[in-house]
VMD Tcl script that builds the backbone (N, CA, C; Angstrom):
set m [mol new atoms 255]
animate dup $m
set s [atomselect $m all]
$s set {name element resname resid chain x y z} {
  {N N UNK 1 A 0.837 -1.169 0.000}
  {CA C UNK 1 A 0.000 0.000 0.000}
  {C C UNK 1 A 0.894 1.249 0.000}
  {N N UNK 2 A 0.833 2.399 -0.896}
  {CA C UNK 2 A 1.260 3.485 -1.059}
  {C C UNK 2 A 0.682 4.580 0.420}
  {N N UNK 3 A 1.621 5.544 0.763}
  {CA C UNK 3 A 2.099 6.379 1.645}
  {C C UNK 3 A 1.121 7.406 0.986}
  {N N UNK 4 A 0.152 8.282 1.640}
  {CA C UNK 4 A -0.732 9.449 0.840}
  {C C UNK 4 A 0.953 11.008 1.198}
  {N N UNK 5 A 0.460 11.612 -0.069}
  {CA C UNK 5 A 1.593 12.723 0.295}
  {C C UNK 5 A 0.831 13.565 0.778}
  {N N UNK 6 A 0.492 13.874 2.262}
  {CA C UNK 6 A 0.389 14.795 2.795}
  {C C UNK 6 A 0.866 16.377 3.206}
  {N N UNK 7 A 2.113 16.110 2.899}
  {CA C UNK 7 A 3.120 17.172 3.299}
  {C C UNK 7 A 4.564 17.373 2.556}
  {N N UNK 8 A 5.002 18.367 2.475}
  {CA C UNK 8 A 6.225 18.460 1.297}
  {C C UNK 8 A 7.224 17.375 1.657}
  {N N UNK 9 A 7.629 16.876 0.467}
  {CA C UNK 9 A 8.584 15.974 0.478}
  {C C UNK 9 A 9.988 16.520 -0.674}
  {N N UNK 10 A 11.334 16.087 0.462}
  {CA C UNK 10 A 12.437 16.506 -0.383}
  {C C UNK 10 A 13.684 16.445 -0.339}
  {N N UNK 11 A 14.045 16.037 -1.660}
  {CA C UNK 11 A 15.181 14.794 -1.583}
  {C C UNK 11 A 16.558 15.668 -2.608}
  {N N UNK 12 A 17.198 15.321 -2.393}
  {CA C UNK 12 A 18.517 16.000 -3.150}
  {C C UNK 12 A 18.278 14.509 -4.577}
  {N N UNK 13 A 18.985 15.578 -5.869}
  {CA C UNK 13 A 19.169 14.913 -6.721}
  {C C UNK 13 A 20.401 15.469 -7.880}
  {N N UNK 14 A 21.365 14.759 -8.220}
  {CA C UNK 14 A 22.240 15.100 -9.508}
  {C C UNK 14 A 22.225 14.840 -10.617}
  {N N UNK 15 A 22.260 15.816 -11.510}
  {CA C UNK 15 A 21.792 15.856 -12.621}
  {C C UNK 15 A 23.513 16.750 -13.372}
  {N N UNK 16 A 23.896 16.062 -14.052}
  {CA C UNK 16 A 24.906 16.373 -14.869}
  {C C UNK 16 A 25.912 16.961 -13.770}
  {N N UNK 17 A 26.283 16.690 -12.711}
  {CA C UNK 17 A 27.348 17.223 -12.187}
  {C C UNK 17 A 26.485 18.256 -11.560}
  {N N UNK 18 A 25.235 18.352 -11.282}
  {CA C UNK 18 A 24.825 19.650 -11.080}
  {C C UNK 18 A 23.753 18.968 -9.430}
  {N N UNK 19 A 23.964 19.493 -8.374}
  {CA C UNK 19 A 23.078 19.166 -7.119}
  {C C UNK 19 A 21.461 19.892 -7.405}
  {N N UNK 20 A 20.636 19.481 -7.095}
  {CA C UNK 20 A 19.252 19.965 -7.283}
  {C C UNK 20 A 18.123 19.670 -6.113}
  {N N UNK 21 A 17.257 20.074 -5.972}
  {CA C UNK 21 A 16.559 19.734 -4.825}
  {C C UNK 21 A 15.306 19.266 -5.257}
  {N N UNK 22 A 14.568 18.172 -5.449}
  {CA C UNK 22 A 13.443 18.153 -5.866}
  {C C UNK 22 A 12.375 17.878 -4.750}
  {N N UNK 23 A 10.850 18.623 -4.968}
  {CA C UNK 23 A 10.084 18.654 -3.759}
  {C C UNK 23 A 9.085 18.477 -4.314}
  {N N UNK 24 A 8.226 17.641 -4.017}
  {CA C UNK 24 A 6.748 17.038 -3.644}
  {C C UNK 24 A 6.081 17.349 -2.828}
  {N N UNK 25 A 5.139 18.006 -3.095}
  {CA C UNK 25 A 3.433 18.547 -2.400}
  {C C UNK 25 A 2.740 17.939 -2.860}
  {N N UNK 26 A 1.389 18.029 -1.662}
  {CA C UNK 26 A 0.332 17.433 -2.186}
  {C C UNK 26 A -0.149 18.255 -3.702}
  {N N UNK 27 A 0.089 19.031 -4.111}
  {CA C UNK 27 A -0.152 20.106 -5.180}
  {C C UNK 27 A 1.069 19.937 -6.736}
  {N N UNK 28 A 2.255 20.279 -6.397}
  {CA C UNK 28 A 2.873 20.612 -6.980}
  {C C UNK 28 A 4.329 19.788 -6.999}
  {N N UNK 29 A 5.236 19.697 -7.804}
  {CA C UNK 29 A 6.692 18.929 -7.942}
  {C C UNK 29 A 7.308 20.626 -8.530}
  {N N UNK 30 A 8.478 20.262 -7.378}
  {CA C UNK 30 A 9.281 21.250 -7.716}
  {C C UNK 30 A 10.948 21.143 -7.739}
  {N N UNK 31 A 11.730 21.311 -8.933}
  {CA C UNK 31 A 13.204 21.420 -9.083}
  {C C UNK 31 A 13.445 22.370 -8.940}
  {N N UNK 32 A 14.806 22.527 -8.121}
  {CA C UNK 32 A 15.755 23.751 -7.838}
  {C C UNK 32 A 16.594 23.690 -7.707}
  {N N UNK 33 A 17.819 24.452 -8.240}
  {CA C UNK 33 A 19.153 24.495 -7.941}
  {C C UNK 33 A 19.264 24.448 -6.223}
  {N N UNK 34 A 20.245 23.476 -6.088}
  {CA C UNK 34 A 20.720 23.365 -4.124}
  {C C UNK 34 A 20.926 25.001 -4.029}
  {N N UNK 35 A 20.793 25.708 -3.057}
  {CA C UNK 35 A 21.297 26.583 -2.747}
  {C C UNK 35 A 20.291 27.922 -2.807}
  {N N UNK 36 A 19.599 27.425 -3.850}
  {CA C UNK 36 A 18.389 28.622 -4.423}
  {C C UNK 36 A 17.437 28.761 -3.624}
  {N N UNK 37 A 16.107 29.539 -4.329}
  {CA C UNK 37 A 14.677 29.235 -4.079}
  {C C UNK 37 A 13.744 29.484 -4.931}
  {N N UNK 38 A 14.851 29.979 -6.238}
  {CA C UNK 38 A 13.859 29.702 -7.499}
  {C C UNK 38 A 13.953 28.694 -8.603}
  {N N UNK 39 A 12.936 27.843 -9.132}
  {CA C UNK 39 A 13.224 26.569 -9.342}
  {C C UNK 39 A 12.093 26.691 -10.704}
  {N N UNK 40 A 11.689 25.264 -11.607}
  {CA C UNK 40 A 10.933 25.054 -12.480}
  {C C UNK 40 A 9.663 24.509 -11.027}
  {N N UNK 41 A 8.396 24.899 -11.254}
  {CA C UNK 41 A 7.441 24.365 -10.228}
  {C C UNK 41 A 5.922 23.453 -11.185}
  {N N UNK 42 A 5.550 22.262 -11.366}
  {CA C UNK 42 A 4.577 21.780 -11.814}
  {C C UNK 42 A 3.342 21.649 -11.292}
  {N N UNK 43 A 2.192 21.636 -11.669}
  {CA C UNK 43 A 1.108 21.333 -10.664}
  {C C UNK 43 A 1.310 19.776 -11.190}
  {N N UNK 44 A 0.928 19.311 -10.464}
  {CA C UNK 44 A 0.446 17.762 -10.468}
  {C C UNK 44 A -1.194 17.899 -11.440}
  {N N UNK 45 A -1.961 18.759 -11.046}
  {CA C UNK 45 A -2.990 18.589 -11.955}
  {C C UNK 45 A -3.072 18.728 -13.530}
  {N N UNK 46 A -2.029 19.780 -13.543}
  {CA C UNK 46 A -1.635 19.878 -15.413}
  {C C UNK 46 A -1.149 18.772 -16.269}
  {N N UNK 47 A -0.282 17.727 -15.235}
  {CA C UNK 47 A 0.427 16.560 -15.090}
  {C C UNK 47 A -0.756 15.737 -15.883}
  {N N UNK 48 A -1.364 15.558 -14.815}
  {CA C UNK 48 A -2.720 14.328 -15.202}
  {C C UNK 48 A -3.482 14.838 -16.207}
  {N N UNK 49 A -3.979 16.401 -16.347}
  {CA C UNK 49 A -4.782 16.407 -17.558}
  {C C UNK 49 A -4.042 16.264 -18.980}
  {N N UNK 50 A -2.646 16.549 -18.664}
  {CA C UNK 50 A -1.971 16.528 -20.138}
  {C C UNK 50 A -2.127 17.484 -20.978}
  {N N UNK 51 A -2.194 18.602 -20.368}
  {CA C UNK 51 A -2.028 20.192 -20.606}
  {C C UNK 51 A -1.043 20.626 -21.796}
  {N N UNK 52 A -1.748 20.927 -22.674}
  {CA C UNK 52 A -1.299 20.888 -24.581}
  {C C UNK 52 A -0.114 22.074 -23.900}
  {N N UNK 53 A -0.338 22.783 -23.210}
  {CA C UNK 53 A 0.778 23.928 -22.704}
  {C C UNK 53 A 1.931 23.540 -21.916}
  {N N UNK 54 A 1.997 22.246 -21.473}
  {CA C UNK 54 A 3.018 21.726 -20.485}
  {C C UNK 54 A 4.158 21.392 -21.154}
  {N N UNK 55 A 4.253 20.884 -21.792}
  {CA C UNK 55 A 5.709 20.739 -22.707}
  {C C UNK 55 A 6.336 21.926 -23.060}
  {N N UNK 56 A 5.744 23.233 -23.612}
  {CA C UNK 56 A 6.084 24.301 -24.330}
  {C C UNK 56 A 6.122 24.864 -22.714}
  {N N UNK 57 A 5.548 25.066 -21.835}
  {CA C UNK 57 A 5.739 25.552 -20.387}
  {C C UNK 57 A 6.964 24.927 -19.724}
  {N N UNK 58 A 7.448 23.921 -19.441}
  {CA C UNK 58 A 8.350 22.853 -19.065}
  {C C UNK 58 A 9.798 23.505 -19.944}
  {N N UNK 59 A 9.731 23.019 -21.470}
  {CA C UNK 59 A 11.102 23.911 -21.985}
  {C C UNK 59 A 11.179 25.117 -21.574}
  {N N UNK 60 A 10.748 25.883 -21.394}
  {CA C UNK 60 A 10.866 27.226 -21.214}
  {C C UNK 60 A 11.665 27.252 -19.937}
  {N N UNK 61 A 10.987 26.829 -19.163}
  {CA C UNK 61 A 11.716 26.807 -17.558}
  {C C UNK 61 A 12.782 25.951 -17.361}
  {N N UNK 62 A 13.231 25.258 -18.372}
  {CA C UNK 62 A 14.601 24.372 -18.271}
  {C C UNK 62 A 15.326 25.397 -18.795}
  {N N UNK 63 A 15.025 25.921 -19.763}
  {CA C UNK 63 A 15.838 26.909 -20.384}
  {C C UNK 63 A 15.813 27.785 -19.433}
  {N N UNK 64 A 15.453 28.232 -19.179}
  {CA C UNK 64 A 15.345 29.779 -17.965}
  {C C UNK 64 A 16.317 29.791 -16.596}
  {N N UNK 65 A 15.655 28.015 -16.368}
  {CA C UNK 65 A 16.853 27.773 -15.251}
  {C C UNK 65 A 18.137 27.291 -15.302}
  {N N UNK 66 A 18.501 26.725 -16.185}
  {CA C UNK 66 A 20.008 26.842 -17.056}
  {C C UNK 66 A 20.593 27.668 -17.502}
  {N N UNK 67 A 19.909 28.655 -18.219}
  {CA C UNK 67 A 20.319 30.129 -17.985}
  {C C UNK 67 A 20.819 30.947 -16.926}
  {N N UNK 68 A 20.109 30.768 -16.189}
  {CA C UNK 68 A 20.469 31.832 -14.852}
  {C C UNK 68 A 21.464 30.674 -13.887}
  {N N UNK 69 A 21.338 29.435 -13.746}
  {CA C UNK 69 A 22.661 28.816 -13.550}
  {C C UNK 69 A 23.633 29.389 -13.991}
  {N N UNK 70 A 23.794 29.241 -15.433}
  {CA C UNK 70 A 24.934 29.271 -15.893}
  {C C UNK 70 A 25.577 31.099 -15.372}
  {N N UNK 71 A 24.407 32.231 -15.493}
  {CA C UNK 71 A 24.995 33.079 -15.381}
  {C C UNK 71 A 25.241 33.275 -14.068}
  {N N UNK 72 A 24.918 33.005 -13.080}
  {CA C UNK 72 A 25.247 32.524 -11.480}
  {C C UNK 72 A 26.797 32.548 -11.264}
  {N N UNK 73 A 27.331 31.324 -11.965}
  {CA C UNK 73 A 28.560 30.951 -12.286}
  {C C UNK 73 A 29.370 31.867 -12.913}
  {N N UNK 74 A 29.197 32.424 -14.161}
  {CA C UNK 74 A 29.425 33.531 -14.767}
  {C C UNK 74 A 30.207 33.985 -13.561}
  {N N UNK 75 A 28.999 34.952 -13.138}
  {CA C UNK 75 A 29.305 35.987 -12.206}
  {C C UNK 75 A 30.165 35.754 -11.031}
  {N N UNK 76 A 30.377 34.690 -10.443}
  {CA C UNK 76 A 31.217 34.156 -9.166}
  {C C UNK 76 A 32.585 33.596 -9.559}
  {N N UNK 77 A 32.892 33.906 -11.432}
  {CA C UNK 77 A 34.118 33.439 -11.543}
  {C C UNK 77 A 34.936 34.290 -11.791}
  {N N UNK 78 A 33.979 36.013 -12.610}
  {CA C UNK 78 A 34.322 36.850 -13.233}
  {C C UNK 78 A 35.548 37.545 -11.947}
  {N N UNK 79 A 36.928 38.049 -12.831}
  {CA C UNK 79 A 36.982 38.813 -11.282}
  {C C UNK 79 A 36.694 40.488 -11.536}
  {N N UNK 80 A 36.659 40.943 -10.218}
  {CA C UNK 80 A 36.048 42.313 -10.231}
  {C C UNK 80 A 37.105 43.328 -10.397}
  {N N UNK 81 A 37.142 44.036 -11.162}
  {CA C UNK 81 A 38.047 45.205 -11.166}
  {C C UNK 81 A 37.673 46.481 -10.368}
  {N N UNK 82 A 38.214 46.328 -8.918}
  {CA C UNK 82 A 38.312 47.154 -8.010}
  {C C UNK 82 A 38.557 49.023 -8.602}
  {N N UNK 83 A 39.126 48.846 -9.370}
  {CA C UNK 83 A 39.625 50.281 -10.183}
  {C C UNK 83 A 37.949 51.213 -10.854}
  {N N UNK 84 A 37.494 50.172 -11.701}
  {CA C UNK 84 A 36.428 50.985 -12.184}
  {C C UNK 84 A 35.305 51.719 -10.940}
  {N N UNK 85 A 34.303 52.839 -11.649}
  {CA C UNK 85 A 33.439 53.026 -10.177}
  {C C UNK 85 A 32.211 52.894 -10.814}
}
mol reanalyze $m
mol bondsrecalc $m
mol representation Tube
mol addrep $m
C-alpha cells in the first residue's frame, strides 16, 4: 500500500554534475538548484490532464533555469576590477 503525500517531500538529486533539490506537495513537484529558491514548479494537476501547454511551459523553464545557472557561475568566476566606479 502506497504512503498518501500529505506534506512536502524533499530529496537532493544530480543531474549532470549539477546538485538539485526536488520537492513534492500534495499540489505541486518542484526542481531547484541546491542553494536557491527559485526553481521550475509543476502542478500535479496539469500533469494528469496533459495540458497541450506543459511541454512548451516545461522547456521554457529548463531553459530559464540553465540560464540563470549558468549566469550565477558567470558571475562568481568573473573577477572584479576594483579600479572601475
Amino acid at each position: 500500500m502506497a504512503t498518501l503525500l500529505d506534506k512536502p517531500l524533499k530529496r537532493e538529486l544530480r543531474i549532470g554534475g549539477r546538485s538539485y533539490i526536488v520537492t513534492m506537495s500534495p499540489l505541486t513537484l518542484k526542481l531547484t538548484p541546491k542553494g536557491k529558491r527559485k526553481g521550475m514548479e509543476l502542478q500535479w494537476e496539469a500533469l494528469v490532464n496533459g495540458d497541450a501547454a506543459l511541454p512548451v511551459a516545461l522547456n521554457a523553464s529548463v531553459g530559464r533555469l540553465t540560464a540563470d545557472h549558468v549566469r550565477a557561475e558567470l558571475r562568481t568566476k568573473q573577477p572584479r576590477d576594483r579600479n572601475s566606479s
